[in-house]
MIVOTI-664860 format. One record per atom (N, C-alpha, C): atom name; residue number from 0; x, y, z; residue in three letters. Coordinates in steps of 0.02 Angstrom, whole numbers. Layout:
N
R  zalum  finu       u       v       w  dopa
R     CA   NUM       X       Y       Z   ALA
...
END
This chain:
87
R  zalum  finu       u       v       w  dopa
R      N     0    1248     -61    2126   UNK
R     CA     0    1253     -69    2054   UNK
R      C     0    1194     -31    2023   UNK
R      N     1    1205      20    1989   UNK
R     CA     1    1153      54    1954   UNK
R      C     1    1121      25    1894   UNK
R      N     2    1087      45    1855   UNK
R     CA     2    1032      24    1790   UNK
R      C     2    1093      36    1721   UNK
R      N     3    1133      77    1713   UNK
R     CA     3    1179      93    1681   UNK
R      C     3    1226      48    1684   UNK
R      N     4    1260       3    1739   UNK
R     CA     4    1326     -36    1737   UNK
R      C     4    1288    -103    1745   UNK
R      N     5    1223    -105    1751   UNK
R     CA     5    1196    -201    1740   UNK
R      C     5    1167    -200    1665   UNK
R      N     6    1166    -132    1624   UNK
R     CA     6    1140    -136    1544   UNK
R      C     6    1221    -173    1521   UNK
R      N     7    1287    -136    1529   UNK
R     CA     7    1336    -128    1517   UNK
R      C     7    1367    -193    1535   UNK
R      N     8    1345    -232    1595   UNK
R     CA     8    1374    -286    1583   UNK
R      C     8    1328    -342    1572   UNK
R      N     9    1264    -361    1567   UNK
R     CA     9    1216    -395    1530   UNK
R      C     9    1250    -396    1454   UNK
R      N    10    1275    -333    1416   UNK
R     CA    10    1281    -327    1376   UNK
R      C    10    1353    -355    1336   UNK
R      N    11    1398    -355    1386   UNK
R     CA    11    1474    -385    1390   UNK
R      C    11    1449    -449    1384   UNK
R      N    12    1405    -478    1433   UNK
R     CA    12    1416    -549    1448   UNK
R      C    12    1368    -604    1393   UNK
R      N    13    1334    -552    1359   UNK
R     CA    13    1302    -565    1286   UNK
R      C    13    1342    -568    1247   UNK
R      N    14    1391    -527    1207   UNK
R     CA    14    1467    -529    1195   UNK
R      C    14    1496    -580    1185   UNK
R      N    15    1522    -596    1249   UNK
R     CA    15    1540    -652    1269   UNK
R      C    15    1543    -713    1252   UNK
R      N    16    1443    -724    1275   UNK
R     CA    16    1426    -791    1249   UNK
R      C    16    1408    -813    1169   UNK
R      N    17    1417    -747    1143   UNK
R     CA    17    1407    -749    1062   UNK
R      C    17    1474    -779    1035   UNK
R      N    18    1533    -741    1043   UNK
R     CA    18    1599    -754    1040   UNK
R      C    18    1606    -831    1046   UNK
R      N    19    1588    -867    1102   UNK
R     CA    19    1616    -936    1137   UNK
R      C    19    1578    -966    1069   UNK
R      N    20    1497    -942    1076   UNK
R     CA    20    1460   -1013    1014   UNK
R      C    20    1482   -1010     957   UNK
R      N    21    1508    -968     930   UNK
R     CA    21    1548    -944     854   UNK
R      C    21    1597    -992     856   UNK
R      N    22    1625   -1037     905   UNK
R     CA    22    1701   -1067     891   UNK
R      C    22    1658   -1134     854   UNK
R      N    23    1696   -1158     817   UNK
R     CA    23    1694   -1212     785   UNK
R      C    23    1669   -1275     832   UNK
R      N    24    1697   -1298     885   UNK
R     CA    24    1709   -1360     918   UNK
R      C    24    1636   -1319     966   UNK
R      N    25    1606   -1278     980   UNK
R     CA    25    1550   -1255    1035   UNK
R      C    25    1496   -1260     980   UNK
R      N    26    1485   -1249     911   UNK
R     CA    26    1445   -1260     877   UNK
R      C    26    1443   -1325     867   UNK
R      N    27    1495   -1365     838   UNK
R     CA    27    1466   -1451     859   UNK
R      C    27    1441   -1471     908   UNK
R      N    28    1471   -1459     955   UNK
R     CA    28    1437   -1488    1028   UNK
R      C    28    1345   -1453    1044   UNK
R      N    29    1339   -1418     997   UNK
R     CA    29    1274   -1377    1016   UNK
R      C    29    1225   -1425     957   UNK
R      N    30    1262   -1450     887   UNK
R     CA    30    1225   -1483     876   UNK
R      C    30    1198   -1538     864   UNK
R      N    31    1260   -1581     921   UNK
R     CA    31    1261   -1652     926   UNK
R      C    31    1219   -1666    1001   UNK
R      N    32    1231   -1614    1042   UNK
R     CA    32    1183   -1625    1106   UNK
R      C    32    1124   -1602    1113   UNK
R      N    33    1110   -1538    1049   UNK
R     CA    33    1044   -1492    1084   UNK
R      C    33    1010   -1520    1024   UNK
R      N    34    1019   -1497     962   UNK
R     CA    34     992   -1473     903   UNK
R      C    34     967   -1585     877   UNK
R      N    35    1019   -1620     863   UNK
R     CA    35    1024   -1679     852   UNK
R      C    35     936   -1712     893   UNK
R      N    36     963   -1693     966   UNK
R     CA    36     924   -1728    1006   UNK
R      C    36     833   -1717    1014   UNK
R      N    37     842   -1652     981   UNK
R     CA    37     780   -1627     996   UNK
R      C    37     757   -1648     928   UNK
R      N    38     782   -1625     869   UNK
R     CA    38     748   -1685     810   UNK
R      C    38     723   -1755     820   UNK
R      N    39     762   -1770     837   UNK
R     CA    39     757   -1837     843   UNK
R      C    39     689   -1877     871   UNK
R      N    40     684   -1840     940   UNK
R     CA    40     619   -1838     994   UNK
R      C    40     570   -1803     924   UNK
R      N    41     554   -1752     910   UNK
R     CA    41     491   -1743     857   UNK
R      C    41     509   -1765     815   UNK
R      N    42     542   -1826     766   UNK
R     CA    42     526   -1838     723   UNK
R      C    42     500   -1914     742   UNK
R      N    43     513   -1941     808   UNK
R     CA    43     495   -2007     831   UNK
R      C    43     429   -2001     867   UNK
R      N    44     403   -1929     871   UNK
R     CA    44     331   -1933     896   UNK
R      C    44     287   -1909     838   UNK
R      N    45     324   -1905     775   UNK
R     CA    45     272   -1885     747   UNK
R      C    45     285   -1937     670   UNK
R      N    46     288   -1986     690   UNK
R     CA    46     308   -2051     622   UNK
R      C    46     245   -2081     614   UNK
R      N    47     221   -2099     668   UNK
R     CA    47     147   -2115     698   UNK
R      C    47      94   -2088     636   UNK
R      N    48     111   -2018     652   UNK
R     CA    48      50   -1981     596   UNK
R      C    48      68   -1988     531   UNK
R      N    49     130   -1973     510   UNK
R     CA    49     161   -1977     444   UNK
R      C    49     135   -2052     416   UNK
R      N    50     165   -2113     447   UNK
R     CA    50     135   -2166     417   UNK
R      C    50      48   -2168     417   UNK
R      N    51       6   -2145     471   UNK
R     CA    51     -55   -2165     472   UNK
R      C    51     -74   -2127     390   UNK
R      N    52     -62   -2050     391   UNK
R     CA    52     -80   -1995     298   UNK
R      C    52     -37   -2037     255   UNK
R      N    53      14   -2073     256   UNK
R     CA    53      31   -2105     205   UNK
R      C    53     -20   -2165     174   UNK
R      N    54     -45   -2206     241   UNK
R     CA    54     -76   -2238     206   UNK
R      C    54    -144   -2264     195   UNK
R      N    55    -162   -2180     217   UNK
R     CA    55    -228   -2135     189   UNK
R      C    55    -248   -2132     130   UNK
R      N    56    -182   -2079     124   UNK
R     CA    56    -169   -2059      64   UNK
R      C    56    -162   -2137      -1   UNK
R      N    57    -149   -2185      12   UNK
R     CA    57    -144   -2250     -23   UNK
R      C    57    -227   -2255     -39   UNK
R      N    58    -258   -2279      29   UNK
R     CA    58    -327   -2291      12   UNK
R      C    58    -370   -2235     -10   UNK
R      N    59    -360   -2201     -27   UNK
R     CA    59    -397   -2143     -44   UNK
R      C    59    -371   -2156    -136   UNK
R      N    60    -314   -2159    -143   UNK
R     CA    60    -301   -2145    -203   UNK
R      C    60    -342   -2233    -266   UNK
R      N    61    -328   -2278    -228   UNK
R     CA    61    -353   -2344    -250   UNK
R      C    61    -428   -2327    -255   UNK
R      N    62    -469   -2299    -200   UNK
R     CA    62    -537   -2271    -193   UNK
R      C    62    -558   -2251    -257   UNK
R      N    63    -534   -2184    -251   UNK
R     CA    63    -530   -2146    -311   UNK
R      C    63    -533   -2194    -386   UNK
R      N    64    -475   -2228    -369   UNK
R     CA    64    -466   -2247    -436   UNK
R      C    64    -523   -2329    -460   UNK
R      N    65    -541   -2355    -419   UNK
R     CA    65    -604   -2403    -438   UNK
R      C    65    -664   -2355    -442   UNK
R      N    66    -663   -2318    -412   UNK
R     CA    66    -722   -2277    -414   UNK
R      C    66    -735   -2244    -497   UNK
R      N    67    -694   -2227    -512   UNK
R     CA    67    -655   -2178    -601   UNK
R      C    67    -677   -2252    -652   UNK
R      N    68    -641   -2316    -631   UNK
R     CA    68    -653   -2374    -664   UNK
R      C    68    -712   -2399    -676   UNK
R      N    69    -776   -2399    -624   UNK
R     CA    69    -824   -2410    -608   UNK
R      C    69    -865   -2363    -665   UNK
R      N    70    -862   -2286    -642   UNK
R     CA    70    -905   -2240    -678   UNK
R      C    70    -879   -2247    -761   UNK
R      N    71    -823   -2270    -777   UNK
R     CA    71    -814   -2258    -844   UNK
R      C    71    -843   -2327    -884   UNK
R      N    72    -835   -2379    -842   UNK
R     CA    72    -861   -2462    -887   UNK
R      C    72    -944   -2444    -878   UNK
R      N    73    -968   -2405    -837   UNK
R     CA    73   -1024   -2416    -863   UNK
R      C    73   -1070   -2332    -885   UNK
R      N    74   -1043   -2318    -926   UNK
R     CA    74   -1053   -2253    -958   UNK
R      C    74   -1064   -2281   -1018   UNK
R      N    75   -1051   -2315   -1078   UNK
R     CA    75   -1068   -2334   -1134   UNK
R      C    75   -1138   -2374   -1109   UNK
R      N    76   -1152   -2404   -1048   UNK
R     CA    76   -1219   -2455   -1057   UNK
R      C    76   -1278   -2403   -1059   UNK
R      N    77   -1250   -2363    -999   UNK
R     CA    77   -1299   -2292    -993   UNK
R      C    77   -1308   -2261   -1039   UNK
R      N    78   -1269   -2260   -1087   UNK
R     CA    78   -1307   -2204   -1144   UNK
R      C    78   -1328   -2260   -1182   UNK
R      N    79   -1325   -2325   -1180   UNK
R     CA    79   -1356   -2359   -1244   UNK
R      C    79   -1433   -2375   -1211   UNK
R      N    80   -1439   -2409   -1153   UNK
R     CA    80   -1492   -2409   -1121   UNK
R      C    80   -1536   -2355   -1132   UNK
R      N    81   -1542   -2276   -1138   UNK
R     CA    81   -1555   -2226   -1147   UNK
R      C    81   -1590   -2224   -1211   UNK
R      N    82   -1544   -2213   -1252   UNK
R     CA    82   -1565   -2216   -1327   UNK
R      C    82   -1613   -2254   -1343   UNK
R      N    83   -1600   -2321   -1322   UNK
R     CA    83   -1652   -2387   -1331   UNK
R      C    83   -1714   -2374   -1312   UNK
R      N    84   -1724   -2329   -1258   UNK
R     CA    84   -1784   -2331   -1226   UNK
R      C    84   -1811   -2277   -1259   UNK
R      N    85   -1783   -2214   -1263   UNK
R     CA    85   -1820   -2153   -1302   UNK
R      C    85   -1860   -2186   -1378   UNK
R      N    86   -1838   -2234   -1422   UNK
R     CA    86   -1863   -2240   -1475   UNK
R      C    86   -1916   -2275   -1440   UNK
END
């Protein structure tokens, strides 16, 4: 078998298997056994992280926001305290 008739049929048998996955009923089955399954597995190893940044992202935002509450109730004492003392 020469380099010329294994390009030629590598190339048939590519063909081929393009043809078969194009049918309707070989594309379901590709994405109920391959495509389905493999989601599935990374989205169940990676829920873990998703919930832990979710509720990061919670305490960070509550943080934030007593922190904003904090600096703003006492911003009027600070400038009155201030004033008071300069005279």
């Amino acid at each position: 078998m020469n380099s010329v008739s294994k390009k030629e049929w590598i190339h048939t048998w590519i063909q081929k298997l393009i043809q078969s996955v194009q049918t309707d009923e070989n594309k379901k089955m590709i994405h109920v056994f391959l495509i389905d399954p493999i989601l599935n597995h990374i989205l169940e190893r990676l829920f873990p992280y998703v919930l832990i940044l979710c509720v990061l992202f919670v305490i960070l935002t509550i943080m934030i926001s007593v922190t904003l509450l904090i600096v703003f109730t006492r911003i009027p004492t600070v400038f009155s305290s201030a004033s008071s003392n300069t005279i």
